[in-house]
Structure formats: structure tokens, C-alpha cells
C-alpha positions, 0 to 999 in steps of 0.5 A, spaced: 503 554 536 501 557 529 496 554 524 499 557 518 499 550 513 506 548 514 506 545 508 501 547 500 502 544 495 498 547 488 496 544 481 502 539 481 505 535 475 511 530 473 513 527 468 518 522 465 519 522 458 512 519 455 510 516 463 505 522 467 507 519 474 503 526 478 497 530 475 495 536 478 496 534 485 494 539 491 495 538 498 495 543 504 498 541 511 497 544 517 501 543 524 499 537 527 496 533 521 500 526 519 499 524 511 500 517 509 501 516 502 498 509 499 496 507 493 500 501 488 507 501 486 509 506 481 504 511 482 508 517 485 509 516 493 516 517 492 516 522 487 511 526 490 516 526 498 521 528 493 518 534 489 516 535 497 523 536 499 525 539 494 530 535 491 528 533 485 523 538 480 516 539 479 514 539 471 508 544 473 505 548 479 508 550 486 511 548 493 512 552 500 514 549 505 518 551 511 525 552 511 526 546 516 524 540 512 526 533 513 526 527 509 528 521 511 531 517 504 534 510 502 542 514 504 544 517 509 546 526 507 553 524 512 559 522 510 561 515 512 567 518 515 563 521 520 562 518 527 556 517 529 556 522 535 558 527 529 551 525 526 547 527 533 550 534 534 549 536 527 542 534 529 542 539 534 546 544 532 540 548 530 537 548 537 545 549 540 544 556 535 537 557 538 539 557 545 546 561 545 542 567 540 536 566 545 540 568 550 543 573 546 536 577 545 534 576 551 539 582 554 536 586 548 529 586 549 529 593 549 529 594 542 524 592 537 528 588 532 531 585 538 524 582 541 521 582 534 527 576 532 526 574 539 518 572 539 519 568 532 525 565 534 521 564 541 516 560 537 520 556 532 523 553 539 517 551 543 517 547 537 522 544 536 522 543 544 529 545 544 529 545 552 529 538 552 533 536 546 538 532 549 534 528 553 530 527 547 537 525 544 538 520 547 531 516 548 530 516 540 536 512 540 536 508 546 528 506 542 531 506 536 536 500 538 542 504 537 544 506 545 549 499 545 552 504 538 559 507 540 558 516 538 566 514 536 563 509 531 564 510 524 558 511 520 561 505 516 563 501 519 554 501 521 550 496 518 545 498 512 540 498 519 544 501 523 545 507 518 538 506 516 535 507 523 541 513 525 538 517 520 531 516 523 534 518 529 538 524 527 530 527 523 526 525 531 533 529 535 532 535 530 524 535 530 523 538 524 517 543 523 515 538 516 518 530 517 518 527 510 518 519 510 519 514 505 518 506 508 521 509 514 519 503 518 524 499 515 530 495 519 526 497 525 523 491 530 516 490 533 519 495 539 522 501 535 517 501 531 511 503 537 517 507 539 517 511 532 509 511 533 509 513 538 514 519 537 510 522 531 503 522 535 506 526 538 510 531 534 507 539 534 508 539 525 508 536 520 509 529 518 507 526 510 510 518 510 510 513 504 509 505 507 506 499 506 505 498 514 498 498 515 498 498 523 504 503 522 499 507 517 494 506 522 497 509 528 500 514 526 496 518 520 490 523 521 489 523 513 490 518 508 492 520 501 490 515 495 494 516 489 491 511 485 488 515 479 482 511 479 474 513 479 476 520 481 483 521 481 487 522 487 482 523 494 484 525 501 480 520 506 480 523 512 482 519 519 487 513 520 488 506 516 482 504 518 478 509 517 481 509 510 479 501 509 471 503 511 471 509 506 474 505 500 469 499 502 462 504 501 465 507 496 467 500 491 459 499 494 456 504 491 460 504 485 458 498 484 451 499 485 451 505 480 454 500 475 448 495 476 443 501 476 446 504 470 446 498 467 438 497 468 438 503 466 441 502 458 437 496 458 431 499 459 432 506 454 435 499 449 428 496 450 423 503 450 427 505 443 426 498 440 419 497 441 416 504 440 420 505 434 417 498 430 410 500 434 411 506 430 414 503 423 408 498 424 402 502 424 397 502 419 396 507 415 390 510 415 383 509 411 381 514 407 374 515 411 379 516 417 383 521 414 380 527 416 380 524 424 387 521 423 390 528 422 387 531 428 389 527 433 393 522 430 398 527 427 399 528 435 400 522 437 405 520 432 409 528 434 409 525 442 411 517 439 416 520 435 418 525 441 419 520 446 423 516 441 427 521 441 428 523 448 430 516 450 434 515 444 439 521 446 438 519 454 441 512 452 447 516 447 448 520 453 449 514 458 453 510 453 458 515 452 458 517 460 457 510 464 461 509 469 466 503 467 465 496 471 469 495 478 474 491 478 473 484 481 476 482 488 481 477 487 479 470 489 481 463 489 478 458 483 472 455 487 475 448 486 482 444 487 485 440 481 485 434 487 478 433 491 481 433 498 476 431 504 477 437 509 480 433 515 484 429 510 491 429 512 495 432 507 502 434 510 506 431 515 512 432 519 517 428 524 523 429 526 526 433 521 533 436 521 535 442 516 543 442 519 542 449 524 537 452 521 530 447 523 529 442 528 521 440 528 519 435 532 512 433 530 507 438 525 501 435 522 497 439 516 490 438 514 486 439 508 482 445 509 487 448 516 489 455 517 497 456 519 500 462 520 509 461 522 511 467 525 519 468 528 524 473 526 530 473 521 533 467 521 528 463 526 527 457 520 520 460 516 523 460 510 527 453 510 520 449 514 517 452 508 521 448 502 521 443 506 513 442 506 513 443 499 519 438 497 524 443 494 528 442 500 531 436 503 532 434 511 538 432 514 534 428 518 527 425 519 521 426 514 516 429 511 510 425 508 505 426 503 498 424 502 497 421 495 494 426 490 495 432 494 498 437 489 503 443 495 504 449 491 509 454 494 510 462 493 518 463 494 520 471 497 525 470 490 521 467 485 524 463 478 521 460 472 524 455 469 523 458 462 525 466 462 522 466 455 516 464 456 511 470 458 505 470 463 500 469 458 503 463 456 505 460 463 497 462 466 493 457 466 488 460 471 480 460 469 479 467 470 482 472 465 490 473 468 488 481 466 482 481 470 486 478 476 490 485 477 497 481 479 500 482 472 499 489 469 497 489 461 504 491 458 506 486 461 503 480 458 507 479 453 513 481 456 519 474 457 519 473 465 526 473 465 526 481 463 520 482 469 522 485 476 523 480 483 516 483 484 513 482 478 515 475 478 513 474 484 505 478 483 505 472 476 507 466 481 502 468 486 496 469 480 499 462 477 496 459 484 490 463 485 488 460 479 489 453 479 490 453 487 494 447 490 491 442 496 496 445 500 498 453 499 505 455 502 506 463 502 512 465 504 512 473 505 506 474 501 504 481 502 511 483 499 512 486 493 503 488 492 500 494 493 495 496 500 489 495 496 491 487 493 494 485 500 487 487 502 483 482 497 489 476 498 487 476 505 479 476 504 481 471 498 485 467 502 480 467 508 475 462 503 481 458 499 481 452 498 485 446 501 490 448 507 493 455 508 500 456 511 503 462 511 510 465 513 509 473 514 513 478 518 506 483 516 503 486 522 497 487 520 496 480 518 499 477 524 494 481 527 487 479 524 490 472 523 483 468 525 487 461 524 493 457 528 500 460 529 506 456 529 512 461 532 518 459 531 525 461 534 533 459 532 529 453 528 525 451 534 518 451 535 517 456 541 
């Protein structure tokens, strides 16, 4: 296999109108290595798999990459009136060409042209494995969940997820030597998901994905590319999602120390400048009889006063001008609740509740201070036993109780204020500084919520909690709509929030590192 890079990218710019989205971006990649692009929204992962791809681009500097490059978009590059068996054999129709010129040169190997194409195209087939296309066909489907889908089918006659996984399907078939993936793991369940995990680990090129699963991250990436332009601009951080966390968390370490030490510093030079400078102003002059001594020695010691004046005076205008900015706080929850609320109070408590089809929950008792996580799949009553717990959904049956002075707060997947005039600024009433939390950016302060985004609302709705937390905190699909590195710190903060906790969440990283109850429901029932 070579290792020539299969993938180089130099000094790479992008621009929309006055907005820079990439600033002199270098990447090489080589066969075997797998990127995940991170960082928060806005900051270029799906530009940069664009410009990679070759679809859209670049305002500056250069891009190679192999002919044979895939890249997994939002829409399928097939007509709707294909068939979906037309699908899988434009997928191996490459590696059917393949196989039939092989067999072609292999007759004429006598001539030089004949064996110099047949050792290069010998090559590119052992790496696109074109021997075992077929049963690699039909193993991608089947892991995809689409082995139930007719070949007769016709693409649209396919749900979006169905669409959505074929074209997956048709990139892991063709085995391209350059995969790029933009959220390839959405419309996959837990068992398709490990099943693309498991494909990509073990592709011979290269794979450069964008997503907002972490253990997708964490299982499939060598190297992961932070595109946050922050201390040092664009960094690759080598190893999995893990290694990246352990990486990030030294380096906020010594930021931080070189903050505080840098900081002692501009103290010291402030203090050494001051107090030299009135020592220096307040010495006395000298007596006519001391002159002549005073010349010799104390001109001398007025030189080195004054020169160390001036040194520490040009340090402290250097450090000034050159010391690193204070880092970010992580977020956290306000330290105390409106409502002082033992811990083993019973704040919520659910018997025989009945939401039509949707919720049948016999007993379910929240105490001040518990930990909750509700799991299930799409449908299985998450959402729907979530408004019902905060009283913005009626049962049909049973109750819910609440004890008195308890304040529920809950964050909605489709957040709506009930003034869209109103602007973040004046709906927060937090403590800390609604900027300093980094859940709303800066020019959006001042912006009416009515003109923000879903994400946008959702980001100020949980900034509103976080600052002013409720007795019982309900999340639904918290982790949507924030960047890796926010999602981080909402779990550390929640891990120390006060009052109950009760989270609905398909997040598998969460899932995973959850240290509280689990509640799993299924078709509306307690599992």
C-alpha cells in the first residue's frame, strides 16, 4: 500500500462577504489515518469537507486529492427516480471496470504499457478489495438496516433515513481511497452505528468525518482537528476523542497557570516601578560637604536606580501588551436555588398517569437532589413524561404532585419565548454575566429572540436555567444544538447542580458516563 498522502491541503482560505470561516488551514493525510473535525458551530467543519471534496471553492491556497473521493452529503447525488438496486451497482460499477480491464491486461503482459497499467490498477484494486465487493454489498446493507429494502425500490419512495443510510451505503460499497463525512451518524441506530464504526476502522484510506458523537468520535479517529481558532489557532491533536479531552483539559491547565503566573508578574513590575520611582523622587539632595562623594558614588547609584526603572518599566509594557487573555470559565450552575429545598425532600411525584397512547407510568417519585436519566427510542414517551412532570401537559389519567415552593424548570427540544421581542439580555436574570456563560454569542445580545435560530433559543433557554436554577431541572435532548466542548462543561456543571436532575437524552457519550438512575422506557411504559 502506498503511503504517499492521499489527501494535502496548503494555506487554505475561505471567505463569505466580510465573515472568514477558514484561515490558512494545512492538513496532510495519509492512508489509514481517520480526522474528526470539532469545534463550535459556525466554525468551518462543513466548509472545509466541502472545499475538500471539491465542490465548493477555496478563496486562497490548494487542495490534492485522490480522483476517487466520497463525500457523504445531506442529498443523495442520485435521481429519485432511480431504484435502489441502481444505486448499489453505480456504487460497484468502478470495481466491475476494474475486474473486466484487469482481465484484459492480464493477456498482455508482455508489453510494458500493458504491465505498467496493470501494476497501478493491480494497486488501486487491492485497495478498494474488489474481490469481495459483492459480499461487502451486501453486509453494508444488511448493517445499515436496509436488507428488508427492495433493489426495485424507488429512491423516493424512501424515507429521509432510508435515503440518508443508502447513500452511506453506496460510499462503504465503492470504498473510496478519501471518505468525507459530514454527521454521517445521523438516521443510524445503536447497532448501525457500531456497525459504521466498525467499517471505517478497518478502510485502507482516508476518512475525514465532521460529528457531534462522541463515542462515534472516539471509535473511529487517529487525529482529531480542533477548528476553534482560539489560543493558537487550528490544532491537530493526535489519538481518539479521548485522548483529545485529556489533551484539552492539560492545556486549559496551563493556560490558566500561565494567566495567574503572568498576572503575578504585572504585579510585581507595577509594584517594583512605583516604589523605585518615589524612592528615587524622594531622596534627598545632597550637602555641599558631600557633594564631591555624592558625585562619585552617588551619581552611580542614581545610573543603576534609574536603569532598573527602566527595565522593569519596559518588561511591564512588553507583558502588557503581549499577556495572554483570561480563560473562559467553565459553565456551572448558580451556587444556590431560589427555593432552599432539603436534599431528601420529595419534590415531584407521579401515580397512574395516562397521556392517551403515548405514557402509562404507574409510580415515579423525584427527590430533591436525584439524579435521573430517561432513555428509550423515538416515541417510546421521553419527551411527553417530561411536560408532564413540568405541568405544561395534562394527563388523562392519574397525578402528578408538587410539593410546595418547588420551582420545575424545563428545557424544551423547540423552545419558545413568550415575548419574541424581548432580547437575551432582557430576559436573563442569572447572576453571572449572560456573555461570560458562552451559550449566547456577543451579537446576539441585543437580537429580539423571535429573529434567533432553534439552537439559538434553545442555548439562551438553558443559559436562563443555569443562572437562576429550578428545584427540579428537566433536560430534554440537552446536548443538542452545543458545540463538543459546551456539552463538556454542561456535564461537569450538572454533575454538581443543585436540586434534581432529570435528563431525556439519546446522547451516547452521556448515556455512557451517566453516574445517576436510569428510567428506560418503551412504547410509553417503564421497561
Amino acid at each position: 500500500m502506498s503511503s504517499t498522502p492521499y489527501l494535502v491541503v496548503r494555506d487554505l482560505d475561505k471567505v463569505y462577504g466580510d465573515r472568514r470561516v477558514l484561515d490558512s488551514v494545512s492538513l496532510t493525510v495519509s492512508p489509514g489515518q481517520r480526522l474528526g473535525l470539532v469545534g463550535e458551530n459556525g466554525v468551518g467543519k462543513s466548509t472545509l469537507l466541502r472545499l475538500l471534496a471539491g465542490t465548493e471553492e477555496a478563496d486562497a491556497g490548494e487542495i490534492h486529492r485522490p480522483p476517487d473521493c466520497g463525500f457523504l452529503t445531506q442529498e443523495l447525488p442520485y435521481s429519485l427516480d432511480m431504484t435502489v438496486g441502481e444505486v448499489v451497482d453505480s456504487a460497484l460499477a468502478d470495481i466491475r471496470d476494474a475486474e473486466q480491464r484487469l482481465t484484459e491486461l492480464s493477456t498482455m503482459l508482455t508489453d510494458s504499457a500493458a504491465l505498467a497499467e496493470y501494476g497501478d490498477l493491480l494497486e488501486w484494486a487491492q485497495a478498494h478489495d474488489i474481490w469481495d465487493a459483492d459480499r461487502r454489498a451486501a453486509l453494508v446493507m444488511e448493517g445499515l438496516g436496509l436488507s428488508g429494502v427492495r433493489y426495485d425500490r424507488i429512491i423516493g419512495s424512501l424515507s429521509g433515513g432510508q435515503r440518508s443510510r443508502l447513500g452511506l451505503a453506496a460510499l462503504l460499497i465503492s470504498q473510496p481511497r478519501a471518505l468525507l463525512l459530514d454527521e454521517p451518524t445521523n438516521h443510524l441506530d445503536d447497532e448501525a452505528m457500531a456497525f459504521l464504526e466498525s467499517q471505517l476502522t478497518r478502510l485502507p484510506g482516508v476518512v475525514v468525518v465532521a460529528s457531534h458523537d462522541r463515542v462515534f468520535l472516539d471509535a473511529v479517529c487517529t487525529a482529531i482537528v480542533d477548528l476553534d481558532p482560539a489560543r493558537g489557532g487550528i490544532t491537530l491533536y493526535g489519538g481518539a476523542y479521548t485522548d483529545y479531552l485529556d489533551s484539552k483539559r492539560a492545556e486549559h491547565a496551563r493556560w490558566e497557570q500561565q494567566y495567574e503566573s503572568e498576572q503575578d508578574e504585572l504585579k510585581r513590575l507595577k509594584h517594583s516601578v512605583d516604589i523605585t520611582a518615589r524612592n528615587v523622587a524622594y531622596n534627598r539632595p545632597p550637602r555641599d560637604n558631600d557633594k564631591m562623594s555624592y558625585d562619585f558614588f552617588g551619581g552611580r547609584v542614581q545610573k543603576q536606580i534609574s536603569r532598573r526603572v527602566r527595565n522593569a518599566q519596559h518588561r511591564l509594557d512588553e507583558l502588557t501588551r503581549t499577556q495572554v487573555r483570561k480563560p473562559p470559565a467553565p459553565l456551572k450552575f448558580a451556587a444556590t436555588l431560589t427555593a432552599t429545598q432539603p436534599d431528601d425532600k420529595l419534590a415531584l411525584s407521579v401515580r397512574h398517569v395516562k397521556v392517551d397512547s403515548r405514557l402509562d407510568i404507574g409510580q415515579l417519585d423525584v427527590v430533591t437532589g436525584d439524579r435521573l436519566m430517561v432513555c428509550g427510542s423515538n416515541g417510546a414517551g421521553k419527551s411527553t413524561l417530561l411536560h408532564v412532570l413540568a405541568g405544561r401537559l395534562r394527563p388523562d389519567d392519574g397525578e402528578v404532585r408538587r410539593a410546595r415552593g418547588v420551582r420545575v424548570g424545563l428545557l424544551e427540544q423547540d423552545v419558545e419565548f413568550p415575548d419574541p421581542g424581548k432580547t437575551p439580555r432582557q430576559l436573563y436574570t442569572g447572576s453571572a454575566p449572560l456573555a461570560e456563560l458562552g451559550l449566547v454569542a456577543p451579537r446576539d445580545l441585543d437580537r429580539p429572540v423571535g429573529h434567533l435560530s432553534v439552537g439559538q433559543r434553545r442555548r439562551l433557554a438553558l443559559a436562563v436555567l443555569i443562572g437562576q436554577p429550578p428545584d427540579v431541572l428537566l433536560l430534554d435532548e440537552p446536548t443538542n444544538h452545543l458545540s463538543l466542548s459546551l456539552v463538556e462543561e454542561l456535564e461537569d456543571a450538572l454533575r454538581s447542580a443543585p436540586g434534581a436532575v432529570v435528563i431525556a437524552s439519546h446522547d451516547r457519550w452521556l448515556r455512557r458516563t451517566w453516574e445517576g438512575a436510569e428510567l428506560v422506557l418503551r412504547g410509553g411504559h417503564v421497561a
